[in-house]
Structures are given as structure tokens and as C-alpha cells.
N, C-alpha and C positions, 0 to 999 in steps of 0.2 A: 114130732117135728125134728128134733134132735136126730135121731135115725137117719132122717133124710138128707140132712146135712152132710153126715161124716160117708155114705151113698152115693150125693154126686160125687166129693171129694174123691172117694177110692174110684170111681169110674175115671175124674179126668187124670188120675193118675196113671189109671191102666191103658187108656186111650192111646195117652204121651208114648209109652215104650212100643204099645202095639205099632204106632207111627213109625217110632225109632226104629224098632227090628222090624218090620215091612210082615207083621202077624195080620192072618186074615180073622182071627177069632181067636175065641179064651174058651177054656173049659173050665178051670176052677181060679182061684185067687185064695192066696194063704192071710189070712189078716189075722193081728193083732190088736186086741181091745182092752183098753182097761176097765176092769172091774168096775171101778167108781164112774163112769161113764153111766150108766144105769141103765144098759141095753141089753137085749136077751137076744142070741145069736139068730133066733128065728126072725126076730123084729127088725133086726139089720137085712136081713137076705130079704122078708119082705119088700122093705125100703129097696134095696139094690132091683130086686126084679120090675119094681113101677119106673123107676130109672133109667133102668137099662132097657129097656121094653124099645123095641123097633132102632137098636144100635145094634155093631157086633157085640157087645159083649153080653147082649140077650141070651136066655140060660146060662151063662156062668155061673156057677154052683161056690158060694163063700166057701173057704173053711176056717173058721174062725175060732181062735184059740183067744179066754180070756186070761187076760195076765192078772193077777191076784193083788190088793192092795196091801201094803204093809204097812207098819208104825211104830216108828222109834223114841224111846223115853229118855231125852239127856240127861236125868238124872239116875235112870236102870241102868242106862248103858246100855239096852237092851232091842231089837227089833221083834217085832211079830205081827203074826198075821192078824188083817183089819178088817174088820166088818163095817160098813156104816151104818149104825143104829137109827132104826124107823121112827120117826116122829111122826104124831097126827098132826101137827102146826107146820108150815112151811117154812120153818127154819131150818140153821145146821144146828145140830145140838154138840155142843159141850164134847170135844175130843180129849177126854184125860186117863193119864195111866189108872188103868183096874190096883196094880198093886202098891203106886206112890202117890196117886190123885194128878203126877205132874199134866202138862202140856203134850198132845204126842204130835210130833212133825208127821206128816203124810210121806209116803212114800213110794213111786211106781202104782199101777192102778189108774194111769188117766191118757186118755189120748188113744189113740189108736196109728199101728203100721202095718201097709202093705207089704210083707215079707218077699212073697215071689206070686207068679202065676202064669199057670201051665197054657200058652200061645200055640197057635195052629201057627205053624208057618209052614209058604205056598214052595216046591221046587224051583229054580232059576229055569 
């Protein structure tokens, strides 16, 4: 369901410019995802294709780059790269430094943006 959301949102975003610049169609769209998002780039373009199904931007092809989450130790002084660790309970589990036990602040990894995307535009 999450997938679908962040789907329409990038269509009415592309819709918007197709509008602006007078594009009769789209061939790809560059999108940025974050990691913690918990979407697989295939499960986003699914969602996009039931979406966009009988609009222009029908076959527009994602291309979607996930952006990596990070985590920072105010006590290391230190960032690095973040996995979110699997739990079988539907909790968040316990985010603390591996090497100080501290706190780690989350970092980049969420959200998602529309970079650019490649418009058919009509000669005048």
C-alpha cells in the first residue's frame, strides 16, 4: 500500500511539469528512494504501472536509484552505514552504536525525489 502512495505522488508530480512544458508523454522518470522506505525498485514500477495505466505517462519506465541510510554516534563522532535490523515483532528495535552501545541519530534513507524525467515534447 505504501508503494502506491509514494506512485500516485510521483505521477502528479510528473503530470504538473508535463502540463508546464506542454510534454505529450514520458519515457523514463529518475527517482530517488530511500532505503528505509522498505520498497524494492521493482514494487515501486509495479505500483507506478497500475497508476499510470490509461494516462500519458503509461509505460514510463522508473529508474530508480536507492539512496543508502546512514547513522551517526554523538558519542564516536562517527557516521556509517545503516541497516535496519529485522525483527520478528512489529516493533522498531533498539538503534545503538555496535562500538559504544550509544544512541544512533538516523540519517538520509527516507523519503523519496523526482530527480528529472525524459518528456516527449510536440514541434510548435
Amino acid at each position: 500500500m505504501h508503494e502506491t502512495v509514494i506512485a500516485q505522488q510521483i505521477l502528479r508530480a510528473v503530470q504538473a511539469t508535463m502540463e508546464y512544458r506542454g510534454a505529450s508523454g514520458v519515457r523514463t522518470i529518475d527517482v530517488e528512494l530511500g532505503q528505509l522506505e522498505g520498497l524494492r525498485p521493482q514494487e515501486l514500477q509495479a505500483a507506478f504501472d497500475l497508476q499510470a495505466g490509461g494516462t500519458t505517462l503509461e509505460g514510463a519506465v522508473l529508474q530508480v536509484t536507492v539512496v543508502p541510510a546512514t547513522a551517526f554516534c554523538r558519542s564516536c563522532n562517527d557516521e556509517r552505514p545503516f541497516e535496519l535490523p529485522r525483527s520478528p515483532a512489529h516493533e522498531l528495535p533498539k538503534i545503538l552504536c555496535p562500538e559504544c552501545g550509544a544512541p544512533l541519530e538516523l540519517r538520509g534513507g527516507r523519503g523519496f525525489v523526482v530527480r528529472s524525467a525524459t518528456m516527449v515534447l510536440e514541434d510548435p
